[in-house]
C-alpha positions, 0 to 999 in steps of 0.5 A: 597069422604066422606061418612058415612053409618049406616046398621044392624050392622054398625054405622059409621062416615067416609069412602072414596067412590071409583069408583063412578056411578049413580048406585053405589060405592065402599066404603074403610072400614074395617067393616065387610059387609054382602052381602045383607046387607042394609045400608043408606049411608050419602055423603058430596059433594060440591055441597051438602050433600046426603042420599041414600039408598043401598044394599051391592052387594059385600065385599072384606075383609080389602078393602071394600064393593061394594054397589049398590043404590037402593033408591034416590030422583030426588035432590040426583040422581043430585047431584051425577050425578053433582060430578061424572062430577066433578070428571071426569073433 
């Protein structure tokens, strides 16, 4: 799924969030991550577009970062809720 995010040092339009759960993902990018870095994560589903805030949990170099959600409204927790189902249906 796309995704964009904006961090200290980052200013990004798009990557590909893998390994999507309620609690976090795993985002395709090259940028370099510190971990603990926070980031504001901006997701374009069908079902709607979305804004969560993250704390970067984990950095593999040249694949991506592993990040954890740590602030979303009840509509955004919906709405991802709504395209992991998707995804997995």
């Amino acid at each position: 799924m796309a995704c964009g995010f904006h961090g200290n040092s980052a200013n990004t339009a798009s990557h590909l969030a893998w390994k999507i759960s309620a609690g976090g993902a795993f985002i395709a990018s090259h940028e370099a991550m510190a971990v603990g870095s926070p980031l504001d994560l901006h997701f374009l589903l069908p079902e709607g577009q979305i804004r969560v805030q993250a704390i970067v949990r984990n950095v593999r170099e040249g694949r991506g970062i592993g990040v954890e959600f740590v602030s979303m409204g009840e509509r955004e927790f919906d709405l991802i809720l709504k395209a992991i189902q998707r995804l997995l249906g």
